[in-house]
N, C-alpha and C positions, 0 to 999 in steps of 0.2 A: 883405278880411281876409287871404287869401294872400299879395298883394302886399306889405298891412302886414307882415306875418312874416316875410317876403323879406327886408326891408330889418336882420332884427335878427340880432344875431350867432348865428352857427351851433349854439352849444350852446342855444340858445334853441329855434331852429327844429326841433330834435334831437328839444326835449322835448316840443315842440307837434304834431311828424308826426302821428301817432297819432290826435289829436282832429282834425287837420285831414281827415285822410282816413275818416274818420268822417263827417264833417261834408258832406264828397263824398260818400258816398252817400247822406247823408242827401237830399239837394239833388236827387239822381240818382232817388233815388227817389220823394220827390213829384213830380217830373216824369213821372215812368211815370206813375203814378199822377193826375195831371193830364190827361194822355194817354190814359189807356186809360178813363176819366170823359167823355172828351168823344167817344169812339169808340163807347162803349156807350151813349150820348146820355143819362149823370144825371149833369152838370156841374153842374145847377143842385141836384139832391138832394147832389150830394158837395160841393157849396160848402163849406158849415158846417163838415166835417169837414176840406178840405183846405186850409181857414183857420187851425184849429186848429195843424194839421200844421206848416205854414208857418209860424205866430206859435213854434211850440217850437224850432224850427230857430233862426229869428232870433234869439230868445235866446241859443241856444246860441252862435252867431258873435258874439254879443255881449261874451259872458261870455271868448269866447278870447279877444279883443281886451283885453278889460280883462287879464286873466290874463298875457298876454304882453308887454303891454307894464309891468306889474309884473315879470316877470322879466328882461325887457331893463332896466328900473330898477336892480336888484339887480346882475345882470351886473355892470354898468357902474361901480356902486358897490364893487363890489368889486374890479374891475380898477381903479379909483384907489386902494382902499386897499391891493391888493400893489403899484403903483406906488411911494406913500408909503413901504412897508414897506420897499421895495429903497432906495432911495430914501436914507433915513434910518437903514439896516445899512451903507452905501457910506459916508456921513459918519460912521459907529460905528467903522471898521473905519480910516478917517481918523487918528482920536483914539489908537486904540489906535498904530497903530503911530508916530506922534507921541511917545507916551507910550515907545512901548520906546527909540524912536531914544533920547532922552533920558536914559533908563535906562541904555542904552547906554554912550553916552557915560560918564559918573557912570564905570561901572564901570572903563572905560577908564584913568581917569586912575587910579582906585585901585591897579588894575592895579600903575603905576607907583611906588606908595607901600611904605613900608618894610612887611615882612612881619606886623610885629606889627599896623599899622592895619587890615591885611586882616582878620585874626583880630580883631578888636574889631569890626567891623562887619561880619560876617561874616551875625550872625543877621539884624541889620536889611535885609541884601542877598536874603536869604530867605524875611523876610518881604515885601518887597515881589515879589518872583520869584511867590508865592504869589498874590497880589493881581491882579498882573495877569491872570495865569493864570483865577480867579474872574471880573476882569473879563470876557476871553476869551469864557470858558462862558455866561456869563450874557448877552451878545452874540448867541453863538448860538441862542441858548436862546429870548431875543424876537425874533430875527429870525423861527425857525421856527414860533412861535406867533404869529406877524402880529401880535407889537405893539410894532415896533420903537419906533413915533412914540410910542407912550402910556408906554414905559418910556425914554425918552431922558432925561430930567432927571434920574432916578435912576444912571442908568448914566454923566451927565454928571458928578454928583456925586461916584460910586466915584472918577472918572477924577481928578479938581481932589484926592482927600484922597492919591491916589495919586503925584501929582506933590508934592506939602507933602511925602508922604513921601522920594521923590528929592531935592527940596532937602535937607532935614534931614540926609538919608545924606552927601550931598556938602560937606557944612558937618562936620559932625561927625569926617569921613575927614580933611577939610581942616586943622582944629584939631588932631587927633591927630598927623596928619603935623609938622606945628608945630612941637607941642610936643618931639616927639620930636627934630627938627632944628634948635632952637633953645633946649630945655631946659639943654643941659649949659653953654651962656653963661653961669649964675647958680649956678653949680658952681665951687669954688675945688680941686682937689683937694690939699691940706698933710695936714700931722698933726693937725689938729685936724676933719678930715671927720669927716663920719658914716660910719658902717658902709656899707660898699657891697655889692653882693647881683647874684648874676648872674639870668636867669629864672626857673632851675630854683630858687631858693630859698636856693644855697649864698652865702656870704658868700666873699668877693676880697678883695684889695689894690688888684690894676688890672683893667682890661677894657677891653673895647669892643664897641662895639653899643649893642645895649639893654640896660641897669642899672636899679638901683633903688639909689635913694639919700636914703635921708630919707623913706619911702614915695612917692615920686615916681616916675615914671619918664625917663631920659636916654639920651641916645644918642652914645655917644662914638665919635670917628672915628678 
């Protein structure tokens, strides 16, 4: 039974000492007791009793063997499942930052765009700033609670409505930019325009930049 115990991991063997050495003097001691039975010549009167003796002990070595090798089971089971859990926090951690590079980027180009498209997608940039963020949390959150593996489809899911949201932001920056660099093409400016109108609300003659005209918005150069 020693031996067996030997062979299992330390935190096991840790928990086992105790009984094991118990268990040693149990052993230790019907042998006295076997000994000092055969010296005082009632080996054969102490039979019965140090059969008794003996069948309880064996039990007992019994009952560790089963007992430890259930907790070297468990061990074991368990160090696969925080395996798994690092395991599947490491492909989490993947995704995310896939996701910001991405994100990234997006912002990058808007970066680049006329000032008003900034300000019109400003909150959408926000709200997914937001998001990721949640994602983030909620990464760590099942890593620490060892359930990376059991919350991964969900956390897969945040991630896929997360990116729909990047596309859209990047499409919509896109179109704005557009419009804005391409609106004033279908703009005649004569005397028979419409009222023209700067941001702030005032009505013009000329401008440039961004206008409004016709409730539309254009971008004169």
């Amino acid at each position: 039974a020693k031996k067996t115990v030997a062979e299992y991991a330390e935190s096991v063997q840790a928990s086992f000492a105790e009984t094991i050495a118990a268990l040693e003097a149990s052993v230790a001691h019907l042998s006295a007791t076997a000994e000092n039975s055969y010296k005082n010549g009632t080996s054969v009167a102490d039979a019965a009793a140090l059969k008794e003796s003996a069948a309880a002990v064996v039990a007992n070595i019994e009952k560790l063997l089963v007992d430890a090798a259930a907790a070297q089971k468990k061990y074991e089971e368990d160090a696969a499942a925080a395996a798994a859990n690092e395991e599947q926090y490491e492909a989490n951690l993947k995704m995310i930052a896939s996701l910001q590079n991405k994100f990234d980027l997006v912002l990058e180009k808007i970066a680049g765009y006329d000032e008003s498209v900034q300000e019109i997608v400003d909150i959408d940039i926000k709200t997914i700033r937001a998001a990721i963020d949640m994602l983030k949390s909620n990464t760590e959150a099942s890593y620490n609670n060892g359930t990376s593996v059991e919350d991964a489809a969900r956390l897969a899911t945040l991630a896929n409505d997360i990116e729909n949201l990047i596309d859209e932001l990047a499409y919509k920056a896109e179109q704005e930019q557009n419009n804005i660099t391409n609106g004033i093409k279908n703009v005649t400016l004569d005397g028979n325009n419409q009222d023209m109108y700067d941001m702030s609300g005032r009505k013009i003659h000329q401008g440039k930049g961004l206008v409004i005209i016709g409730k539309k918005k254009y971008y004169i150069k």
